[in-house]
Structure formats: C-alpha cells, structure tokens
KOLDO-908322 format. One record per residue: residue in three letters; x, y, z of N, C-alpha, C, O, CB in turn; residue number from 1. Coordinates in Angstrom, 1 decimal. Glycine has a CB too. Layout:
REM residues N
+-----+--------+--------+--------+--------+--------+--------+--------+--------+--------+--------+--------+--------+--------+--------+--------+-----+
:  aa :   n.px :   n.py :   n.pz :  ca.px :  ca.py :  ca.pz :   c.px :   c.py :   c.pz :   o.px :   o.py :   o.pz :  cb.px :  cb.py :  cb.pz :   i :
+-----+--------+--------+--------+--------+--------+--------+--------+--------+--------+--------+--------+--------+--------+--------+--------+-----+
: ALA :      X :      Y :      Z :      X :      Y :      Z :      X :      Y :      Z :      X :      Y :      Z :      X :      Y :      Z : NUM :
...
+-----+--------+--------+--------+--------+--------+--------+--------+--------+--------+--------+--------+--------+--------+--------+--------+-----+
REM end
This chain:
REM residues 61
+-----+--------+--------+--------+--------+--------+--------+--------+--------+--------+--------+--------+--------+--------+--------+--------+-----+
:  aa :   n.px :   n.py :   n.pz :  ca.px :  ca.py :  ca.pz :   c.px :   c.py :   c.pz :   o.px :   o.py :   o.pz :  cb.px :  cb.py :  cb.pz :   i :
+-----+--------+--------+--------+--------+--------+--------+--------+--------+--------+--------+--------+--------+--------+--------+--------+-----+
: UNK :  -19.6 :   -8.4 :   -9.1 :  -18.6 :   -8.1 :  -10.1 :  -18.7 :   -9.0 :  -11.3 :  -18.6 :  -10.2 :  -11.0 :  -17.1 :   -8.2 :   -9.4 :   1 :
: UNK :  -18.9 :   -8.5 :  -12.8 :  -18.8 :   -9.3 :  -13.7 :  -17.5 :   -9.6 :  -14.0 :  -16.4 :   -9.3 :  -13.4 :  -19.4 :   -8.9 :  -14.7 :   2 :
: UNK :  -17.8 :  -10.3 :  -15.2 :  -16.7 :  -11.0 :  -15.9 :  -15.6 :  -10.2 :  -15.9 :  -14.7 :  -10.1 :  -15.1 :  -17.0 :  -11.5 :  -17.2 :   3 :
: UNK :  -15.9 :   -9.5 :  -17.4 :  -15.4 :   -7.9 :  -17.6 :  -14.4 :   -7.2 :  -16.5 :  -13.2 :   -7.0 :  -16.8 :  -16.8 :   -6.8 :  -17.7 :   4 :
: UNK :  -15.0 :   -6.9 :  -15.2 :  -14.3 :   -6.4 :  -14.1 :  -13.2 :   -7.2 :  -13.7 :  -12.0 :   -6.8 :  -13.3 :  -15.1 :   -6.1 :  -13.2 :   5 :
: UNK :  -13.8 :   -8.4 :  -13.8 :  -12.8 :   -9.6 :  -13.0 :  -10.9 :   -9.7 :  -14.0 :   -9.7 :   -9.8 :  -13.7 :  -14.2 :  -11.8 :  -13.2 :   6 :
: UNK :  -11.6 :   -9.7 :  -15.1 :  -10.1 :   -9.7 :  -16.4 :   -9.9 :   -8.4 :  -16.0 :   -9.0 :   -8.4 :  -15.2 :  -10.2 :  -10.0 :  -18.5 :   7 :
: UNK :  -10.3 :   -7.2 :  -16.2 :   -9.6 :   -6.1 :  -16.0 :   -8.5 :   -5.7 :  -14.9 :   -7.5 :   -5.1 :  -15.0 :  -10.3 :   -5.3 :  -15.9 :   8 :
: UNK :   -9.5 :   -6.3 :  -13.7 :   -8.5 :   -6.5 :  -12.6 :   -7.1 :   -7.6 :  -11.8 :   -6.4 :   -7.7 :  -10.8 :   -9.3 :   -6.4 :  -11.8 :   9 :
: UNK :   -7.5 :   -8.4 :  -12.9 :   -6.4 :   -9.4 :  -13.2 :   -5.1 :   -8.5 :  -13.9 :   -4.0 :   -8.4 :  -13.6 :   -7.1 :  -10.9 :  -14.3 :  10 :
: UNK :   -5.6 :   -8.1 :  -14.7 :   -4.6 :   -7.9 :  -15.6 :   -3.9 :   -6.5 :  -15.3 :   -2.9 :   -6.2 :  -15.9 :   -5.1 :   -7.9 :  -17.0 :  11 :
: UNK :   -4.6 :   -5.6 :  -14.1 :   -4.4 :   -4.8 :  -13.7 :   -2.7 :   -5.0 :  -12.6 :   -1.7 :   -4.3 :  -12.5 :   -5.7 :   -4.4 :  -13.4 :  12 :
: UNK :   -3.1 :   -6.4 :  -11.8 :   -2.7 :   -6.6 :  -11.0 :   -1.3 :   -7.3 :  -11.7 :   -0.2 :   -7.2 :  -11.2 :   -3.5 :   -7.1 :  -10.2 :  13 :
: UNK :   -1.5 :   -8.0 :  -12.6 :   -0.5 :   -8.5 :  -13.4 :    0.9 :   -7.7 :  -13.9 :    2.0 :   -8.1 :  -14.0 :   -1.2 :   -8.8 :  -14.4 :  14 :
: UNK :    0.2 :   -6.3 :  -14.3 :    1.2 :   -5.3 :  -14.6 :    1.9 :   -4.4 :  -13.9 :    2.9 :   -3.7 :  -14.2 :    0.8 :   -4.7 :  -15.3 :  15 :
: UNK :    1.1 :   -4.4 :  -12.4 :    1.9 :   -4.1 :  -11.1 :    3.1 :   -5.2 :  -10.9 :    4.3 :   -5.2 :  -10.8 :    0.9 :   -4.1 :   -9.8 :  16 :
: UNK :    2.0 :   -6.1 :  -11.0 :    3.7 :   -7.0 :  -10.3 :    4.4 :   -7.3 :  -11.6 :    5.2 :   -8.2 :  -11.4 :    3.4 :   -8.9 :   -9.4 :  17 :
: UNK :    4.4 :   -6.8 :  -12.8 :    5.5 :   -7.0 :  -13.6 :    6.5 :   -6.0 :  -13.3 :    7.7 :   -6.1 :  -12.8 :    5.2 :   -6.9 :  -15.0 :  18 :
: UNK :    5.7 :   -4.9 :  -13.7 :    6.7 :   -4.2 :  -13.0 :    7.3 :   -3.7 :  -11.7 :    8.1 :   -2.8 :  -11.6 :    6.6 :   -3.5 :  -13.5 :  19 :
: UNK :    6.9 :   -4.2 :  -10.8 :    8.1 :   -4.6 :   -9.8 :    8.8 :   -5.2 :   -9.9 :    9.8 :   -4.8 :   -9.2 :    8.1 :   -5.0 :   -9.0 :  20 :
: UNK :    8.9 :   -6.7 :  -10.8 :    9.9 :   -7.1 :  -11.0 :   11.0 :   -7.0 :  -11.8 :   12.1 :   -7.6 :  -11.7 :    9.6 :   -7.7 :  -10.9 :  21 :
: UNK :   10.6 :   -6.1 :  -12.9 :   11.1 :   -5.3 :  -13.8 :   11.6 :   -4.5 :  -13.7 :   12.6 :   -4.3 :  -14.5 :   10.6 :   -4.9 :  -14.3 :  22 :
: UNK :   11.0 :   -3.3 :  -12.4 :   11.4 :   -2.0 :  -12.9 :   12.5 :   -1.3 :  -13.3 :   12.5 :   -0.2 :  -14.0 :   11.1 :   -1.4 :  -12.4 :  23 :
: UNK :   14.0 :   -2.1 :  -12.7 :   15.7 :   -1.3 :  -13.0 :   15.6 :   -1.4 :  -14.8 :   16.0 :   -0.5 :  -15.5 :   17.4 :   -2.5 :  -12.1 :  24 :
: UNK :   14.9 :   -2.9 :  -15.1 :   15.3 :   -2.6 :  -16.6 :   14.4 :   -1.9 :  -17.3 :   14.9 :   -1.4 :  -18.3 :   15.6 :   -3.6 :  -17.3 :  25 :
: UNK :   13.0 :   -1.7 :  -17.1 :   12.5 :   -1.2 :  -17.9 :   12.7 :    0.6 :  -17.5 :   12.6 :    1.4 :  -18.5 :   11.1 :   -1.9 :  -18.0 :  26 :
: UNK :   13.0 :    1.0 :  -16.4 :   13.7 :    2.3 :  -16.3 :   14.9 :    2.5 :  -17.3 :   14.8 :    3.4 :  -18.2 :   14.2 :    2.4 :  -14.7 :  27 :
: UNK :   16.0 :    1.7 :  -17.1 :   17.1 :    1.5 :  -18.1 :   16.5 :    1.9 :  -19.7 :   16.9 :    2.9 :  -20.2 :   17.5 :   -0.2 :  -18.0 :  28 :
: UNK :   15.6 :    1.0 :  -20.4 :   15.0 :    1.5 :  -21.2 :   14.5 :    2.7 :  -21.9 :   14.6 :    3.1 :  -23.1 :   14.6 :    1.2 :  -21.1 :  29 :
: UNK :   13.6 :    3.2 :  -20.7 :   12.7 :    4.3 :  -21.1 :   14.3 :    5.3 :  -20.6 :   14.8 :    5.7 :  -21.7 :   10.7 :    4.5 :  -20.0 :  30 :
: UNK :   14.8 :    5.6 :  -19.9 :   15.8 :    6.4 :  -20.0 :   17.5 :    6.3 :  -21.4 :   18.5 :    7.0 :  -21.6 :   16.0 :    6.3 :  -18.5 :  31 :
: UNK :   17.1 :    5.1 :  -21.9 :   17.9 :    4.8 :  -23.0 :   16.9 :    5.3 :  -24.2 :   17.4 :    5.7 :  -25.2 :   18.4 :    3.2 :  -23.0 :  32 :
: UNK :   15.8 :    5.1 :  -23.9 :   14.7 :    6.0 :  -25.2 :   14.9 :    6.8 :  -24.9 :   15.2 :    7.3 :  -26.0 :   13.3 :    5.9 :  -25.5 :  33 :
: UNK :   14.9 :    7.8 :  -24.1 :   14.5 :    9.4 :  -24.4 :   15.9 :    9.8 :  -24.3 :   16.0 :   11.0 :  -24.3 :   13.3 :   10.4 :  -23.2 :  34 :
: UNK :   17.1 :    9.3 :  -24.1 :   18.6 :    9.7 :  -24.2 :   18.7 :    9.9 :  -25.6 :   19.1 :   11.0 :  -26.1 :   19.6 :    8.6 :  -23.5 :  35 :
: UNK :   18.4 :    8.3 :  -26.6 :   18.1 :    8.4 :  -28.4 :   17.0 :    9.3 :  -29.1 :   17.2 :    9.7 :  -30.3 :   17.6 :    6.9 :  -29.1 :  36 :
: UNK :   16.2 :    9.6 :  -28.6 :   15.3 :   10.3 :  -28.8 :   14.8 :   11.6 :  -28.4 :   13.6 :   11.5 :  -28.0 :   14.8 :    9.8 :  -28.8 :  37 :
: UNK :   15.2 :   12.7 :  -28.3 :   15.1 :   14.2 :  -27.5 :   14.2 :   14.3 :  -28.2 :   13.2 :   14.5 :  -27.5 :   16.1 :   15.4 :  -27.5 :  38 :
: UNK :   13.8 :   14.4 :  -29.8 :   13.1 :   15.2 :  -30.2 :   12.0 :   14.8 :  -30.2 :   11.1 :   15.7 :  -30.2 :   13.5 :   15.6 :  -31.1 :  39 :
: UNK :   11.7 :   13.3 :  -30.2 :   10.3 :   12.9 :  -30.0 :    9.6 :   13.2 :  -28.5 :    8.4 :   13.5 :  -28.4 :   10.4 :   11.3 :  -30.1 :  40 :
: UNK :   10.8 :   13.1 :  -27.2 :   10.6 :   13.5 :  -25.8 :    9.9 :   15.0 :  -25.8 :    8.9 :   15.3 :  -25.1 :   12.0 :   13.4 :  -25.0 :  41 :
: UNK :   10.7 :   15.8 :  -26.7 :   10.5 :   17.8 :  -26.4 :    9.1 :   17.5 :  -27.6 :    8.3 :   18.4 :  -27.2 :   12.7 :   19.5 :  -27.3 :  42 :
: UNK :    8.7 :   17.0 :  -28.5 :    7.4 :   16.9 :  -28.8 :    6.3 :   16.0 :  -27.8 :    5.3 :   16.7 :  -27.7 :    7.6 :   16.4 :  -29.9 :  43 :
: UNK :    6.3 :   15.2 :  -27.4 :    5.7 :   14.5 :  -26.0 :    5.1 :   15.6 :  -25.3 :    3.9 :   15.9 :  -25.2 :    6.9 :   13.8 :  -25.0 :  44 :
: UNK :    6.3 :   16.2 :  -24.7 :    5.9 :   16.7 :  -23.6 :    5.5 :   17.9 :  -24.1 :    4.7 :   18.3 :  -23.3 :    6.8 :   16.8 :  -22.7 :  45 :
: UNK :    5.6 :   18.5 :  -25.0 :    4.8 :   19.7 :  -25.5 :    3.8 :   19.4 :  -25.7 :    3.0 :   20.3 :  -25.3 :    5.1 :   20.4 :  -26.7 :  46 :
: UNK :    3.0 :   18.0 :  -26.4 :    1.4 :   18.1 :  -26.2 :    1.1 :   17.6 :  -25.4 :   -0.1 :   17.2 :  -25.5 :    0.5 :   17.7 :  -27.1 :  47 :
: UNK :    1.6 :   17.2 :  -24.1 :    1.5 :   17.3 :  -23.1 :    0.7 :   17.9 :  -22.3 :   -0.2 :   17.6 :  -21.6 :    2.1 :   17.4 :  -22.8 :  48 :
: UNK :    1.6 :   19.1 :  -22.5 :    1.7 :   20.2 :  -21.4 :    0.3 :   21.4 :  -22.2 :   -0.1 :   22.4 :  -21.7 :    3.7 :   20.9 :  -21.3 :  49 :
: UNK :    0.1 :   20.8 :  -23.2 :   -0.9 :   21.8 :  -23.9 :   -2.5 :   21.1 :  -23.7 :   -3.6 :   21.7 :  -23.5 :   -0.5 :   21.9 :  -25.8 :  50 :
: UNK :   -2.1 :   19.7 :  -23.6 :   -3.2 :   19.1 :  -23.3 :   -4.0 :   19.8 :  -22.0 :   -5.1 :   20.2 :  -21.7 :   -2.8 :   17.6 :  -23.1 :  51 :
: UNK :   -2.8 :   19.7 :  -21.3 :   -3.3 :   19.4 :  -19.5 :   -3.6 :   21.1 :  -19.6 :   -4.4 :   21.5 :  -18.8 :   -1.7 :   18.7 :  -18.0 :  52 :
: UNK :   -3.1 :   21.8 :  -20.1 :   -3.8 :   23.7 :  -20.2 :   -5.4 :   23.8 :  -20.9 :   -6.4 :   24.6 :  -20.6 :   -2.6 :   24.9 :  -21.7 :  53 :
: UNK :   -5.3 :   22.9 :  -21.8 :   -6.6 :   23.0 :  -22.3 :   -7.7 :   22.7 :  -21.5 :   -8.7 :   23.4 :  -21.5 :   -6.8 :   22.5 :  -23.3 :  54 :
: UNK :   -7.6 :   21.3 :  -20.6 :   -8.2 :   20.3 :  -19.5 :   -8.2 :   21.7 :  -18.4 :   -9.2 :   22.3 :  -18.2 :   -7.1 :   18.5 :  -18.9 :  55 :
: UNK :   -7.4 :   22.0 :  -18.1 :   -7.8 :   23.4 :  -16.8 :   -8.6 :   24.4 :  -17.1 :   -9.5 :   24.9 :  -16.4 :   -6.6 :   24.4 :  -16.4 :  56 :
: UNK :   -8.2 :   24.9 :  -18.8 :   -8.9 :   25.9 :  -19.1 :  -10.9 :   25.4 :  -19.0 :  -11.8 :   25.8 :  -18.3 :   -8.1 :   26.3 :  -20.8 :  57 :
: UNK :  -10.9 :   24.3 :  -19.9 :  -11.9 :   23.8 :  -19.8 :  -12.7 :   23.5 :  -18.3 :  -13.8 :   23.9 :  -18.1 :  -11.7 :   22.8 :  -20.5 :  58 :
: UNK :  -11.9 :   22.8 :  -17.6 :  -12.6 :   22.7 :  -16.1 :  -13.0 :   24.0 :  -15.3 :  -14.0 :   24.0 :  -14.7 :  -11.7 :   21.9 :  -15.0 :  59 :
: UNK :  -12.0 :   25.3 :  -15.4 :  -12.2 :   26.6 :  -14.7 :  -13.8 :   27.3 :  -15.4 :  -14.3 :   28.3 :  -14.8 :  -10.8 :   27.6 :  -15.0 :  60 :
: UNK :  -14.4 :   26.7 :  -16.7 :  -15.7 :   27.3 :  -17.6 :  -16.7 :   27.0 :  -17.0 :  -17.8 :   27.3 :  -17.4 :  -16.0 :   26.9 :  -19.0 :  61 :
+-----+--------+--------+--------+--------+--------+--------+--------+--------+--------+--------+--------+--------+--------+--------+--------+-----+
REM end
C-alpha cells in the first residue's frame, strides 16, 4: 500500500467517524437546507434522476 492509499484511507476513516459524531446536527442542517431551498432540491434531483436514466440507458447498449 502506497502513500497515496494510506492518506486516502485515513481520511476516509476520518469522515466516518465525524460523522458519527455529528450526525443529529448535520441531519438538522441538510434538512434545514432543503426546507430553505425546494427549488434548488426539485432541480438536484431532476439531474439526478436523468443522470442515473442515462447511466441505465447506456449500460443496457
């Protein structure tokens, strides 16, 4: 395992355990963002959802 792998998986593990210790507030958050923001959310999820049709369409070729 290089270097490279070794920081990636540090920092991998880092952001698990933040957010465990995190997660009521940063849930709080992300549901206080998309409560202020619908229209950015109903845009989100529309290229979303267009993305992941195109990714099927493409894998079924």
């Amino acid at each position: 395992m290089n270097t490279e792998e070794k920081v990636r998986q540090a920092r991998a593990e880092y952001q698990r355990e933040y957010y465990k210790k995190n997660k009521r507030r940063l849930r709080e958050y992300q549901n206080k963002w998309r409560k202020d923001n619908p229209e950015l959310v109903k845009k989100y999820n529309t290229n979303y959802w267009l993305k992941q049709s195109e990714v099927e369409h493409e894998s079924k070729q």
